[in-house]
TIRO-2110 file (N, C-alpha, C; in Angstrom, 1 decimal):
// TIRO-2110
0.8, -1.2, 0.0, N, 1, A
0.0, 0.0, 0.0, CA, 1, A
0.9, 1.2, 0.0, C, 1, A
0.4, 2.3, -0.7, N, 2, A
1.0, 3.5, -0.7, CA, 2, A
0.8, 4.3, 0.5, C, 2, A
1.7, 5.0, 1.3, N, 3, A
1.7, 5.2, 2.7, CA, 3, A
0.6, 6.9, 2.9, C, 3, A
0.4, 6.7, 4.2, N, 4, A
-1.1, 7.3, 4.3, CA, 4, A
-0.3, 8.5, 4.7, C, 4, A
0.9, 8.8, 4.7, N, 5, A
0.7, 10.4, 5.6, CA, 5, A
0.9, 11.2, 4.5, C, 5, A
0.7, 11.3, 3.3, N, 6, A
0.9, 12.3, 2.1, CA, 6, A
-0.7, 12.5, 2.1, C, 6, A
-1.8, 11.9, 1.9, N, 7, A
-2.9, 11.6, 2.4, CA, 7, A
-3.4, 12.3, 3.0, C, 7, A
-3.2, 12.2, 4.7, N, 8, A
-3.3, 13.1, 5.7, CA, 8, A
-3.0, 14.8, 5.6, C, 8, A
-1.7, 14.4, 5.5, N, 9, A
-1.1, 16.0, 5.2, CA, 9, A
-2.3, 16.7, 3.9, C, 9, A
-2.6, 16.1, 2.5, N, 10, A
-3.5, 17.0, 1.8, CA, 10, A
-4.9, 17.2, 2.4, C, 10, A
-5.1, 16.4, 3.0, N, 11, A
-6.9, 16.3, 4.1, CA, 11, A
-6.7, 17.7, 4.7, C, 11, A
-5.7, 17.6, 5.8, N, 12, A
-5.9, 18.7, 6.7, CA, 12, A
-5.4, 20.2, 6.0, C, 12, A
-4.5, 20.1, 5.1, N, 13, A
-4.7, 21.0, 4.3, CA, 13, A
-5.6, 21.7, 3.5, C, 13, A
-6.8, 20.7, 3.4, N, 14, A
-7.9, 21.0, 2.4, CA, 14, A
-8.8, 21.9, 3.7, C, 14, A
-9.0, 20.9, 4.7, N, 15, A
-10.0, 21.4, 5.6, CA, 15, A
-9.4, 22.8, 6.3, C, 15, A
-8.1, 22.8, 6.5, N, 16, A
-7.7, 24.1, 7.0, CA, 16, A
-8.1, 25.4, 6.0, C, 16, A
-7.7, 25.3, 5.0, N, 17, A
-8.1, 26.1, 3.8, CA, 17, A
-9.3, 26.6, 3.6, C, 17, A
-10.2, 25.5, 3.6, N, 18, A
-11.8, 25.5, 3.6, CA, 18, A
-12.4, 26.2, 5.0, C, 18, A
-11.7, 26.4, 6.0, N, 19, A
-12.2, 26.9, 7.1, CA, 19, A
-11.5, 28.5, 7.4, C, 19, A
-10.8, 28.9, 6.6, N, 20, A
-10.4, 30.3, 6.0, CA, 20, A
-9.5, 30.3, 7.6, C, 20, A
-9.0, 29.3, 7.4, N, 21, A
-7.7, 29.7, 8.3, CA, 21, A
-6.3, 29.3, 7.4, C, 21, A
-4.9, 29.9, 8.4, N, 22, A
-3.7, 29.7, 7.4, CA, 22, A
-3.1, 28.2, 7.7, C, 22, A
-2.7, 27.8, 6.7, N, 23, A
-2.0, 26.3, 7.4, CA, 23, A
-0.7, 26.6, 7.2, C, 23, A
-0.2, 26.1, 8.2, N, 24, A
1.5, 25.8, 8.3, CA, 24, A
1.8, 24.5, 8.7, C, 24, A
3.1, 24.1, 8.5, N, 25, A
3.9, 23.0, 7.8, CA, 25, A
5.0, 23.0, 9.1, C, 25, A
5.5, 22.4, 9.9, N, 26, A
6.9, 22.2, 10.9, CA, 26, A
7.1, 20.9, 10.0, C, 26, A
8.6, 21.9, 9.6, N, 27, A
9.0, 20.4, 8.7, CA, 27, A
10.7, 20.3, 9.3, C, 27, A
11.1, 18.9, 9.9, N, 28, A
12.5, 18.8, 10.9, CA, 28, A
13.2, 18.8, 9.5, C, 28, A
14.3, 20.0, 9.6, N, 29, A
15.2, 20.3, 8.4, CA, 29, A
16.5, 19.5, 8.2, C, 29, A
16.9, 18.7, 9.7, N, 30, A
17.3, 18.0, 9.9, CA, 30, A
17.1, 16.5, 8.9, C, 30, A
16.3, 16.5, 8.8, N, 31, A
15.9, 15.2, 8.0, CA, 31, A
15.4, 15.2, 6.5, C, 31, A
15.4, 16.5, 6.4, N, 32, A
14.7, 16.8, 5.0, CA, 32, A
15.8, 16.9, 3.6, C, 32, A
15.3, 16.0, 3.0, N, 33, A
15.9, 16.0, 1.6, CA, 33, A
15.8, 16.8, 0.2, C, 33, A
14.8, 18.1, 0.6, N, 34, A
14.6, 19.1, -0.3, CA, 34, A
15.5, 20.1, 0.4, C, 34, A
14.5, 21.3, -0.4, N, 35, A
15.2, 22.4, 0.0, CA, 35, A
14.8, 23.6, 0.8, C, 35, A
15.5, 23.9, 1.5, N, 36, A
14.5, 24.7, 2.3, CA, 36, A
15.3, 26.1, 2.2, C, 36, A
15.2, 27.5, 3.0, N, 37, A
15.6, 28.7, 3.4, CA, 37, A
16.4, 28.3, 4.7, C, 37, A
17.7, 28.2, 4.7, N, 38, A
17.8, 27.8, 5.7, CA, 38, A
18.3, 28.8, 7.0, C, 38, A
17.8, 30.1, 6.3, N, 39, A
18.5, 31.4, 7.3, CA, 39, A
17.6, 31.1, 8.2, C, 39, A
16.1, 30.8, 7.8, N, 40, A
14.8, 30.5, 9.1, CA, 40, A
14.7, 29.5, 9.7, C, 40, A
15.9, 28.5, 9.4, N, 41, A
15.7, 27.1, 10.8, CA, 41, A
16.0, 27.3, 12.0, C, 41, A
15.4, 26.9, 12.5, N, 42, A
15.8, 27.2, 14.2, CA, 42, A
15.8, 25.9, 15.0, C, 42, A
16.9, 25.3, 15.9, N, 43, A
16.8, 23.8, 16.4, CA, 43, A
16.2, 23.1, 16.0, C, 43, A
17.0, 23.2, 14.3, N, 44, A
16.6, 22.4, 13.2, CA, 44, A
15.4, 21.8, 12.8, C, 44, A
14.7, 23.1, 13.2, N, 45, A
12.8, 22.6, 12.5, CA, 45, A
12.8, 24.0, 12.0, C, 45, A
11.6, 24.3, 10.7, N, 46, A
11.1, 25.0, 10.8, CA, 46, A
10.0, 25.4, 10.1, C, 46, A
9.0, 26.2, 10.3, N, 47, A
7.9, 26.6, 10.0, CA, 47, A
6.8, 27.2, 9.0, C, 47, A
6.7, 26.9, 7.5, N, 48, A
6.4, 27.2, 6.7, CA, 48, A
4.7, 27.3, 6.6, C, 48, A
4.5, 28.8, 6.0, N, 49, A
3.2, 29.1, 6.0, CA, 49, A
2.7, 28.9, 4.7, C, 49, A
1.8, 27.9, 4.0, N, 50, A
1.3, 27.5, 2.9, CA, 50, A
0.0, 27.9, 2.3, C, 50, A
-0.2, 29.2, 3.1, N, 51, A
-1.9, 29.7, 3.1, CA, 51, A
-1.5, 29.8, 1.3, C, 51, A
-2.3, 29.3, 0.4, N, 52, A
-2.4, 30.1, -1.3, CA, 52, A
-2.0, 31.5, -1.4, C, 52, A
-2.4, 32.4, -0.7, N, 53, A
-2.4, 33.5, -1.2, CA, 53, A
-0.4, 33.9, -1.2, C, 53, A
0.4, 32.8, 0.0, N, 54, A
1.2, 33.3, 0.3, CA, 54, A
2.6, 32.8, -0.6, C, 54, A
2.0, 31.9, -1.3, N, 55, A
3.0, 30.8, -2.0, CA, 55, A
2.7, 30.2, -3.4, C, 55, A
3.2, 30.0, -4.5, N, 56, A
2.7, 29.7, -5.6, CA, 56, A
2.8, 28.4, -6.1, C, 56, A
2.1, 27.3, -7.1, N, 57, A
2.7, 26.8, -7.8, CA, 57, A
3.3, 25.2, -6.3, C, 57, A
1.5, 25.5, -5.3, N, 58, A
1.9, 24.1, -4.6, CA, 58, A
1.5, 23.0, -5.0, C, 58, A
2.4, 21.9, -4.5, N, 59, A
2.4, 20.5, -4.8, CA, 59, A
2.4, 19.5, -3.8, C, 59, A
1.1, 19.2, -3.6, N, 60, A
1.4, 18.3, -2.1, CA, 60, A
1.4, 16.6, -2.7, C, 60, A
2.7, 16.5, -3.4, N, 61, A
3.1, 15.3, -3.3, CA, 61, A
3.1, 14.3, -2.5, C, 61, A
3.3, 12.7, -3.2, N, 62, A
3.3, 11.6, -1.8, CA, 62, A
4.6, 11.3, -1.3, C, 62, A
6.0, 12.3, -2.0, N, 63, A
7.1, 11.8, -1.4, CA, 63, A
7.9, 13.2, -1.0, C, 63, A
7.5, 14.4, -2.0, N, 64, A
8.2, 15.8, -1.5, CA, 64, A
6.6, 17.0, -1.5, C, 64, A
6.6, 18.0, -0.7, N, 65, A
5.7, 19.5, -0.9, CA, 65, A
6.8, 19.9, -1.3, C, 65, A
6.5, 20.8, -2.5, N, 66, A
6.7, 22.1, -3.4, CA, 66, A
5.7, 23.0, -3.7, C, 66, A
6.8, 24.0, -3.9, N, 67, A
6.0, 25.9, -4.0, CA, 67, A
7.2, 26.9, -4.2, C, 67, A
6.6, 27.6, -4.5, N, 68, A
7.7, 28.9, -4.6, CA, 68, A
6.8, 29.9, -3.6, C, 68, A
8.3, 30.7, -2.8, N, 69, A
7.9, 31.8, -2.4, CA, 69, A
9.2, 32.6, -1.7, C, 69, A
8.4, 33.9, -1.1, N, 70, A
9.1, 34.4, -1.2, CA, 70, A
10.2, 34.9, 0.5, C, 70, A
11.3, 35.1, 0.4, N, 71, A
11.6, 34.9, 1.5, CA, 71, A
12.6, 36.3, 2.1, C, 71, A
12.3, 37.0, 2.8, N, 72, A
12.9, 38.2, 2.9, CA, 72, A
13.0, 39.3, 1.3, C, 72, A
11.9, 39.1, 0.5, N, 73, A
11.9, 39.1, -0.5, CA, 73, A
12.5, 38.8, -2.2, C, 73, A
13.4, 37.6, -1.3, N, 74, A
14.0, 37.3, -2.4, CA, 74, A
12.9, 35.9, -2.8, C, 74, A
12.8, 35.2, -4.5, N, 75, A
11.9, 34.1, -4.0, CA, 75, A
12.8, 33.0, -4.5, C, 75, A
11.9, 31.8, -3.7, N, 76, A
12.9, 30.3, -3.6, CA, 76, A
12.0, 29.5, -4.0, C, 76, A
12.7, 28.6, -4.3, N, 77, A
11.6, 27.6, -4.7, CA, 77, A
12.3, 26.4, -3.7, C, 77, A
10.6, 26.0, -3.1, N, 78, A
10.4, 25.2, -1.2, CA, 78, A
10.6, 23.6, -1.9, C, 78, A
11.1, 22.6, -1.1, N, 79, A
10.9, 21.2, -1.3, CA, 79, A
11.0, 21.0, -0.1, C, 79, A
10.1, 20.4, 0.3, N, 80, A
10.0, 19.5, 1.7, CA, 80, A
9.9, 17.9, 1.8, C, 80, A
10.7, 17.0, 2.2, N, 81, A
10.4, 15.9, 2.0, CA, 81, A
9.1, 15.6, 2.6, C, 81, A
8.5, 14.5, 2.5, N, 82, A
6.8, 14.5, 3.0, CA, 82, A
7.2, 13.8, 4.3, C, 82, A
8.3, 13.1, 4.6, N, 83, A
9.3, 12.3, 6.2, CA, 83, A
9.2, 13.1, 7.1, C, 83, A
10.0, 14.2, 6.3, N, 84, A
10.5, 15.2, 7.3, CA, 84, A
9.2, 16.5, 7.7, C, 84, A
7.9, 16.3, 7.4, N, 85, A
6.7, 17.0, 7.6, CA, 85, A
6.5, 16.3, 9.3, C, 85, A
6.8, 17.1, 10.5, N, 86, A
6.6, 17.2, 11.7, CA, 86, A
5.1, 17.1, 12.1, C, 86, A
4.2, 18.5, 11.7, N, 87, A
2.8, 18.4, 11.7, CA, 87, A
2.4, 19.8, 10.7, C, 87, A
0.8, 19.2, 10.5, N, 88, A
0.5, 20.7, 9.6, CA, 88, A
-0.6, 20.7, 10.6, C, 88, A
-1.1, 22.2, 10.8, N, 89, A
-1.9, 23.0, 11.7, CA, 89, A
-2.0, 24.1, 11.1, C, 89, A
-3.5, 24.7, 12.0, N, 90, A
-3.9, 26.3, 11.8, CA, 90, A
-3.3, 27.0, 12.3, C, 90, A
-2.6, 27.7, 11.8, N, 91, A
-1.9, 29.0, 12.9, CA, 91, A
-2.6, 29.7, 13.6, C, 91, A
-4.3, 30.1, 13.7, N, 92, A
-5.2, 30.7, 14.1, CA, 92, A
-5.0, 30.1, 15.6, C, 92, A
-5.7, 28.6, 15.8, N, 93, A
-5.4, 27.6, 16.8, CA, 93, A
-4.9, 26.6, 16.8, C, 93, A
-4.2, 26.3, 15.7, N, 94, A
-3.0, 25.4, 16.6, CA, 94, A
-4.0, 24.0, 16.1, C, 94, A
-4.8, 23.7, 15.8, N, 95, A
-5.6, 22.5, 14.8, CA, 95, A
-4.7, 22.3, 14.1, C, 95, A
-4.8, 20.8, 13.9, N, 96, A
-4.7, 19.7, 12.6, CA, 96, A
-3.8, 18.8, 13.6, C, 96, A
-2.7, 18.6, 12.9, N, 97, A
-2.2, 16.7, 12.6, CA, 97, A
-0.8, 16.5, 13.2, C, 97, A
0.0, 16.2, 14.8, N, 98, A
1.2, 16.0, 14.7, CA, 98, A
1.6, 14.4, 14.2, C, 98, A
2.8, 15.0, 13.4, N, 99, A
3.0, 13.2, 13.2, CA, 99, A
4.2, 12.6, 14.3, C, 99, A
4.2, 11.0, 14.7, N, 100, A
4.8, 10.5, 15.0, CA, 100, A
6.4, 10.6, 14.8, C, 100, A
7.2, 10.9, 15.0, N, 101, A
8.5, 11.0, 14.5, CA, 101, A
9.4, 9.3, 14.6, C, 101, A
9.1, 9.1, 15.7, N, 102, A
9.3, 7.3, 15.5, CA, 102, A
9.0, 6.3, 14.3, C, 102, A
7.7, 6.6, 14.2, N, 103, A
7.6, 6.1, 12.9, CA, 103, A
7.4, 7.0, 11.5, C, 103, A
8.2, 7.4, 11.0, N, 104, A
8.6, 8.5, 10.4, CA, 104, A
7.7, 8.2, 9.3, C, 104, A
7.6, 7.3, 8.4, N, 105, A
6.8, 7.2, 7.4, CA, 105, A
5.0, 6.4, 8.0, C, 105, A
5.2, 6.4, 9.1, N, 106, A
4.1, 6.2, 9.3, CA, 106, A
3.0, 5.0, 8.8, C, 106, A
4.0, 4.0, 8.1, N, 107, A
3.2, 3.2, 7.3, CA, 107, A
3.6, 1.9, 7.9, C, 107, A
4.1, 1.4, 9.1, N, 108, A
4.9, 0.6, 9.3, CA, 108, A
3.8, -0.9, 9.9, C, 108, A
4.1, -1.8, 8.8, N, 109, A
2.7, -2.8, 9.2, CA, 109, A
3.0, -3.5, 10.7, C, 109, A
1.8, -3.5, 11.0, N, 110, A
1.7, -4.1, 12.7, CA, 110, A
2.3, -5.6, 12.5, C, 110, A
2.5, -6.2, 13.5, N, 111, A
3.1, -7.2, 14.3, CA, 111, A
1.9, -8.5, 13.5, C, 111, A
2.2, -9.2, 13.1, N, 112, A
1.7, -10.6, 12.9, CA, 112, A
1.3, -10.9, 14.3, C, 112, A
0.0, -11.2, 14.2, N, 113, A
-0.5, -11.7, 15.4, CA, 113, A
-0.7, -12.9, 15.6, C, 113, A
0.0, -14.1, 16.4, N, 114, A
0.6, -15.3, 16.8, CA, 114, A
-0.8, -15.6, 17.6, C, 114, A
-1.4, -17.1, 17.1, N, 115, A
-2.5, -17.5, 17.6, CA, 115, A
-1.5, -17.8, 19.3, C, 115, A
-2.4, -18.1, 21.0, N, 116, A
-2.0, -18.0, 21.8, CA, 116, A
-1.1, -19.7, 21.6, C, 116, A
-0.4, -19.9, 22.5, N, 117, A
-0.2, -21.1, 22.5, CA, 117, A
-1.1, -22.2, 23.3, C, 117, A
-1.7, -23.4, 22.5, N, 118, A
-2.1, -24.5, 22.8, CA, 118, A
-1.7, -25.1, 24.3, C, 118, A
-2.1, -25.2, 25.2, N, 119, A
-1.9, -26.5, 26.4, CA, 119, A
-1.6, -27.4, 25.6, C, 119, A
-0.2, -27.9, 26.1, N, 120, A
0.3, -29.1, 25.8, CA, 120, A
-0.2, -30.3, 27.1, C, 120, A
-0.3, -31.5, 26.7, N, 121, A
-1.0, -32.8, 27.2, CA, 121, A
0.2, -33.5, 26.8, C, 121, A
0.2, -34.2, 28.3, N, 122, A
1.7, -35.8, 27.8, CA, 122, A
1.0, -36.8, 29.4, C, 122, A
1.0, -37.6, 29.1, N, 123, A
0.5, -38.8, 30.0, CA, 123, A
2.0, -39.4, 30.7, C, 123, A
1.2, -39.4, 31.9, N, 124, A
2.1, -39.7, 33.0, CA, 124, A
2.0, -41.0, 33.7, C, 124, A
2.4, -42.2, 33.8, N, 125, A
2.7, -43.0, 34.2, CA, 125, A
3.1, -43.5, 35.8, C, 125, A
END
């Protein structure tokens, strides 16, 4: 199966959007294999505002987010790995989705579940 947190991330993005609030992105820069601005990381996370009006030309991919925008007015074009996506929320209140960081991709299949073991029987003499 293709993994569910690219999924997630466009849902609460939709609904944040739809509820005319801004969504932002904590994505660990530490782990990220795009590109980011890196004058604005701060203890190697940091915080990207994705509201439309602020950013152009997004892509909420199932393996990287891209956009262009603009940054101290110069503009850059964003890649964020979809791993390294921390949580998205409303900046209004702080709503939506933290992810797991242990299980980073979030897809990781549960444990095979082992019927109990049988009572063993042996005859005693």
């Amino acid at each position: 199966m293709t993994p569910l947190k690219p999924y997630l991330i466009r849902s609460v993005y939709e609904w944040i959007v739809d509820n005319d609030l801004t969504p932002h992105l904590l994505v660990n820069a530490n782990n990220n294999k795009g590109t980011l601005p890196v004058d604005y990381i701060e203890d190697g996370k940091i915080v990207l505002n994705i509201r439309p009006q602020a950013i152009q030309g997004l892509s909420l991919g199932n393996e990287v987010i891209g956009f262009n925008a603009r940054f101290s007015g110069k503009p850059m074009q964003i890649a964020a790995s979809v791993n390294a996506v921390m949580a998205i929320y409303a900046k209004e209140n702080g709503k939506g989705l933290v992810f797991d960081q242990e299980n980073n991709d979030g897809d990781e299949t549960p444990p095979e579940q082992q019927p109990p073991n049988k009572p063993s029987l042996r005859v005693v003499k």
